[in-house]
N, C-alpha and C positions, 0 to 999 in steps of 0.2 A: 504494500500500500504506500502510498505517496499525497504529500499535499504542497500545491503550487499556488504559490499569489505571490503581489506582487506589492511592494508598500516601500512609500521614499526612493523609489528609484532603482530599487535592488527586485530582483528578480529571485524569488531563493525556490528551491525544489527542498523539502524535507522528503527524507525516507525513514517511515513509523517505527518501523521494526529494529534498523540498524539503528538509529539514532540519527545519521550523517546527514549535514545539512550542506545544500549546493546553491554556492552564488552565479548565477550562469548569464549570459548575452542572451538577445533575445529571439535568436532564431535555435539556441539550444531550446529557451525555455518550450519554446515551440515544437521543437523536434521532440522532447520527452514528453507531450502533450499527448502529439500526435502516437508516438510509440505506447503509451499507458491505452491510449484506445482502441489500435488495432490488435496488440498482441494481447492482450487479455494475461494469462499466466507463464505464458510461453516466449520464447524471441520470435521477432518477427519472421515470419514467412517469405521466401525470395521475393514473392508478388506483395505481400505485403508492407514490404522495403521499398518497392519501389512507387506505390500509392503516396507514401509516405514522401517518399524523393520528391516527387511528382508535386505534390502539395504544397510543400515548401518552396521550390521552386516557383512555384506560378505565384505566392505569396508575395517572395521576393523578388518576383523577376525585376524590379525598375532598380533593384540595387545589386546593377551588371556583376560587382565583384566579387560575390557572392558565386560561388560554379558549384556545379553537380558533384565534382570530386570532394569539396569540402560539405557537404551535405551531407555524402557520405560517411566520412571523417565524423562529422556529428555523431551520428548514427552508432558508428565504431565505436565514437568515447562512450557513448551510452551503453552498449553492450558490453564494454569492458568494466565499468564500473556494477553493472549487473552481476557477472562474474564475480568480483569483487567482493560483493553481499554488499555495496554501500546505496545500490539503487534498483528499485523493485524486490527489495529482499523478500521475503517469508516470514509468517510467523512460527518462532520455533518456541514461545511461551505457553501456550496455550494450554499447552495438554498437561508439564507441570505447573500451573500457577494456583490450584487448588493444596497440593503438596509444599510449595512455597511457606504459605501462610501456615499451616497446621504444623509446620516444623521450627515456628517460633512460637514457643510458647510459655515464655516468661513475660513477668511483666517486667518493664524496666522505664514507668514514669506513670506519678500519678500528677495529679492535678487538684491541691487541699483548698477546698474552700472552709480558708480559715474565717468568712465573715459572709453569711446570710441577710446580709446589712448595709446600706450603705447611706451616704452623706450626700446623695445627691438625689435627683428626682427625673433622670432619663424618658422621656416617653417611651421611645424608641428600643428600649432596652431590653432583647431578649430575656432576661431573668427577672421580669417584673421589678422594675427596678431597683434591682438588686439585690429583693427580697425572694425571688424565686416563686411568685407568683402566691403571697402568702401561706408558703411550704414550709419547709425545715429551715424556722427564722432563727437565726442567734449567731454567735459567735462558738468558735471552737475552741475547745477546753486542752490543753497541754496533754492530756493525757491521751485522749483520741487521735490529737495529731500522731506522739510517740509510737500508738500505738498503728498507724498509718504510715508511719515509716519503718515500725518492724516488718506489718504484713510486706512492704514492698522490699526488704531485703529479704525478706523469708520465703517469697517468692520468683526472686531475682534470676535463681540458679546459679552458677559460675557466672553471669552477668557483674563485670565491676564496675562498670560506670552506668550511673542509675539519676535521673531528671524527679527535681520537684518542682513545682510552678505555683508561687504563693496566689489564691484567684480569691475569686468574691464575686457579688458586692465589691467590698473597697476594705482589702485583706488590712489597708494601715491602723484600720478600727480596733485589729488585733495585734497589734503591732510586738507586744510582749510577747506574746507566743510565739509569732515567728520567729523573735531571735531567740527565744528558749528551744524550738523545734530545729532551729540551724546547729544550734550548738549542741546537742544529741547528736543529730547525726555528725558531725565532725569528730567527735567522741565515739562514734561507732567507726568509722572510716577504717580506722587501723586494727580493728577489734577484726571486722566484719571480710576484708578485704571491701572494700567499697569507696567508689568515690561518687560525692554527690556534685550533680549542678543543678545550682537553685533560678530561678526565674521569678521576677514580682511584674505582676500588673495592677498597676491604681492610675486611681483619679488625678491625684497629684494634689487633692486638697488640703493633707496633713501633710504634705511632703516639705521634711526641713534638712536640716545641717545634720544630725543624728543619723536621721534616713540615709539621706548618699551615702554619710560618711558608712554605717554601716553596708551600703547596698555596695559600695563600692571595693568594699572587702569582700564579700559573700555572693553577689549575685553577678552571676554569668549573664545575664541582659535582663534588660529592665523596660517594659511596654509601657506606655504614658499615653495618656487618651485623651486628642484633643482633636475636633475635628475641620479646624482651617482658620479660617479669618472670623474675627470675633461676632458677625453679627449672624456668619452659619454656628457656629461655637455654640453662641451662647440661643438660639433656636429651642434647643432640645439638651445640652449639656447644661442642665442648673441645679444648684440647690435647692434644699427641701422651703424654702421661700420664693423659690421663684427666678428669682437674681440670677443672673447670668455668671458664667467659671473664669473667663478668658481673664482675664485681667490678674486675676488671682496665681491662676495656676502657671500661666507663660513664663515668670521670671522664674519660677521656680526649676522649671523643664530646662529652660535652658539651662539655669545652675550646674543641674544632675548631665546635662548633656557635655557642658564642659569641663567639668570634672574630671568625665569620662572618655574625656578626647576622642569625644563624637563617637566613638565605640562602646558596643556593648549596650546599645537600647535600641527601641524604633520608637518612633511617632506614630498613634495607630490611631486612623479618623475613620469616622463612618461620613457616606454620602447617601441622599434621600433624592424623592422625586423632586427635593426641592433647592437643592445644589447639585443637579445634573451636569454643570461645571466645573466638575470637583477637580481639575487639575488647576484653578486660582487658587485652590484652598493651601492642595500639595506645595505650590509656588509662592504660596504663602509661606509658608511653614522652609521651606525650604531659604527664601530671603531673611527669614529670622535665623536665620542659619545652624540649622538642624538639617543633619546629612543623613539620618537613616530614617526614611517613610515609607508608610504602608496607609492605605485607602480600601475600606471595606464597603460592599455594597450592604443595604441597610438589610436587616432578616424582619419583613413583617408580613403580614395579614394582606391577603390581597383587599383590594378595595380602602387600606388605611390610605388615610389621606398623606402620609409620609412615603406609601411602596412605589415602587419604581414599578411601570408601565409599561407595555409594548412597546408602546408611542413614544417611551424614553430611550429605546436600546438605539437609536442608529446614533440620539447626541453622544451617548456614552461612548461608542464605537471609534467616533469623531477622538472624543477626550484622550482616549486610551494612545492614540495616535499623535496625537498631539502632544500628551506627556513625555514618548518616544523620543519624539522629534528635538521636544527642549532639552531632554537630558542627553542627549547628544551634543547638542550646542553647549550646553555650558561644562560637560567635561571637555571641552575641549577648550573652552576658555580658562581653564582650570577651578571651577567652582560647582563641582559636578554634587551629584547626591545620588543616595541608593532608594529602588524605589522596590518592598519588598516581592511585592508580584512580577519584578520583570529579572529575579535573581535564580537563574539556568546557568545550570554548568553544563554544557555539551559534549564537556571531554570524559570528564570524571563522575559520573554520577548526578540521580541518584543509581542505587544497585538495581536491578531488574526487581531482586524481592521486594522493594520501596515503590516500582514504577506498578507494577500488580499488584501489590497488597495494600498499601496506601498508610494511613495514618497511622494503623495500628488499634484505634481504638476499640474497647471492649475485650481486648487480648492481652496485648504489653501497654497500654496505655490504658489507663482511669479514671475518674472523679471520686472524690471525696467528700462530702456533705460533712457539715459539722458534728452530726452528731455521728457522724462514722460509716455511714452507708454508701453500697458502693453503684459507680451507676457508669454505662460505657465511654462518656467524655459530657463534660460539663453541659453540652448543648439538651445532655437525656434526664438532666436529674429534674427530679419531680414525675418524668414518666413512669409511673411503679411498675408495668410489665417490663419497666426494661433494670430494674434495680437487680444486681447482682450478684450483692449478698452484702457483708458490711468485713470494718477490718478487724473486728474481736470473733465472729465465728466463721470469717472467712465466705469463701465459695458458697453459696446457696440457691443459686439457681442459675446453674450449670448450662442450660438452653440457652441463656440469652447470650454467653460467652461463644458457645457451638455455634448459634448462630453468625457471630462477627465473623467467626474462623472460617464461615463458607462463603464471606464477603467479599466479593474484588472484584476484577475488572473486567474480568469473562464471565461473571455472574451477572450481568449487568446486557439485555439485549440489546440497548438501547448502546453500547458502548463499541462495538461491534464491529461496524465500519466507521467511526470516528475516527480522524487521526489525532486526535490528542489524547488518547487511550493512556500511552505511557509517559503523559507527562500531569495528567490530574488525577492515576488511577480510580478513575469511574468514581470519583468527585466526595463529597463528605456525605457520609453515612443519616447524619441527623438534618441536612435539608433534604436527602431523600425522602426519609422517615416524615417530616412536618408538609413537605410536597405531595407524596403519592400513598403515606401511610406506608411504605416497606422500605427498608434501611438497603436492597437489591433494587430500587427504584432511580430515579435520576430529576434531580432539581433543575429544567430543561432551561430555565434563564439563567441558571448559574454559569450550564455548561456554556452559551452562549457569550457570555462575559469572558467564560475563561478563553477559550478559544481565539478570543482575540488579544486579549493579555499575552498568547504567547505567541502570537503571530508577530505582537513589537517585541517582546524580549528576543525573537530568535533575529529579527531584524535586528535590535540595537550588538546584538553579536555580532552579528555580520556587518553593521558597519564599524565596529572596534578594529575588523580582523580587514578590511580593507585600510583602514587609516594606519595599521600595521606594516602593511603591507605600502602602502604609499613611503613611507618612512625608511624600510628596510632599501639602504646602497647596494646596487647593482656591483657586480664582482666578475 
């Protein structure tokens, strides 16, 4: 399988299976067009070759320079790099990627919601404003956590390095406990063989001098939620009065962000139907000079007056492309920034079992409710069929774990002939699950957004590796 288009001027062929991505001219683009249609599974047929010749020729006939022998030549490179496996390759996942999944079966990252609580008043807020939809409210008690991090080394197997993610609400509420729960497990570390890395995301509303300074001993990245220019900001990020955050929280971020010499956090906004512009928000945030950003679409209710539309996907289409384009431009004026959806490694990863099996959740990955219960990733808790089990008696319903373990990306029919198969494995489980009711189902605007998201990140690779390339002295 293959996917061609064409964006900023670059011409790229992706081939799904192999990974390998092709910046080509545009009578190749054309030659591999015309080749993916007539040959179907197979190389082309002599007569088939020469329809093909034939085609292109008359295409280009007004550009004389262009002759049949290099038509050919086209033709050749294609067929060589077919050999090759870099183009028209095979699927050769398929048949293990059920095997894949079911042969990790440790956990190794949970997710403690040490606060059911929070200081703000989100509309827009997947967890009921933090409260979890008035669920399992409160905060979490030291003991639960500890005991949240035995289950997860007791579970770990010979796994050493092991992920905690302090979540919420607005985990600073509990802020005693998490440095009481840090310093357990560092005290386990060497007992345990074990290493941890922690992760915090908050509001930024308690965030002071103690905080960094702590965070910036302990925590491996740190998420801060702010969603762009103050008057989208403060819309829907406010306190429990109403009052808008921006103002409040901004010097603070930045604080923690230079602190941390721009490393080791993101900037994580959400965008609605009603900043369908959301790259002024990113270029906001980004002229405040914050280099690592991330832009979420909103997760709501169809029909809420905040959900993003039909009638919104071609602006955002637009956006996507445009944030592209600028973060080209200003790495090269040297004032660039990372933006988290367009962060692909082409060369290195991820490993196939990461591109088929996907997040992990429900298997190696968890949630944690305060008072100990355990649920497949924070997006489930409150869904009680899908609770399962807590961390003092462990394991208790088995199915819903069996289930995750038969999730991935050829479980998925809908995923099938996608080509972005192996770069969102068949998408998040729990907007499946809130879209179609099945966690083997597919959130069809998500995949839409996604799909374009990496149509620029593989673009803004390929135009790194041409300005690379421009740069590189001839010898």
């Amino acid at each position: 399988m293959i996917h061609q288009y064409q964006l900023n001027g670059y011409n790229i062929v992706l081939d799904v299976y192999s990974g390998s991505v092709h910046v080509v001219d545009q009578v190749a683009y054309d030659a591999i067009a015309g080749y993916d249609r007539l040959a179907g599974e197979g190389e082309l047929a002599e007569g088939a070759r020469r329809r093909l010749v034939d085609e292109l020729a008359k295409k280009y006939e007004a550009q004389k320079e262009i002759t049949e022998r290099e038509l050919q030549e086209v033709i050749d490179d294609i067929e060589t790099l077919k050999a090759q496996g870099k183009l028209f390759s095979g699927d050769i996942y398929s048949q293990d990627a059920d095997r894949f999944k079911r042969n990790h079966s440790v956990v190794k990252a949970l997710c403690l919601h040490v606060a059911h609580a929070c200081n703000m008043a989100c509309d827009y807020c997947f967890a009921g404003k933090g409260e979890y939809h008035g669920g399992d409210m409160g905060l979490m008690s030291f003991e639960v956590g500890k005991r949240a991090l035995d289950f997860l080394m007791d579970n770990s197997g010979s796994r050493t390095n092991l992920e905690v993610d302090f979540f919420g609400g607005e985990p600073l509420l509990n802020w005693d406990v998490v440095k009481r729960l840090v310093a357990y497990a560092r005290e386990q570390e060497s007992r345990r063989n074990k290493k941890f890395r922690f992760t915090l995301t908050t509001n930024g509303i308690l965030l002071d001098d103690e905080v960094i300074e702590f965070a910036n001993k302990e925590m491996y990245n740190v998420v801060l939620s702010l969603d762009g220019r103050k008057e989208v900001n403060d819309r829907f990020r406010v306190l429990r009065d109403g009052s808008g955050t921006h103002d409040l929280i901004l010097p603070r971020f930045k604080k923690l962000a230079t602190s941390r010499n721009q490393q080791g956090y993101y900037m994580r906004g959400t965008y609605s139907h009603f900043n369908t512009d959301f790259t002024n928000d990113i270029f906001y945030m980004a002229d405040q000079g914050f280099e690592q950003l991330s832009m979420e679409p909103v997760v709501a209710a169809e029909g809420s007056p905040y959900a993003l539309t039909q009638e919104d996907l071609p602006v955002l289409f637009e956006q996507y492309e445009i944030l592209a384009k600028e973060m080209i431009r200003r790495r090269k004026e040297g004032r660039g920034f990372t933006f988290y959806h367009y962060m692909i490694d082409l060369s290195g990863g991820p490993c196939i079992y990461k591109r088929v099996s996907g997040c992990g959740s429900g298997t190696e990955y968890m949630a944690v409710t305060p008072s100990g219960d355990l649920y497949p990733c924070h997006q489930f808790v409150g869904e009680e069929a899908y609770k399962i089990g807590n961390v003092f008696d462990g394991i208790q319903n088995p199915q819903v774990q069996e289930e995750f373990a038969g999730c991935n990306v050829y479980t998925r029919p809908e995923c099938r002939d996608c080509w972005a198969q192996l770069y969102c494995s068949g998408g998040c489980a729990a907007n499946a699950y809130h879209a179609t009711g099945s966690i083997n189902g597919i959130y069809e605007y998500g995949c839409q957004l996604f799909r374009k998201r990496m149509e620029c990140a593989i673009m803004i690779k390929a135009a790194e590796a041409a300005e690379q390339q421009e740069e590189t002295p001839c010898t």
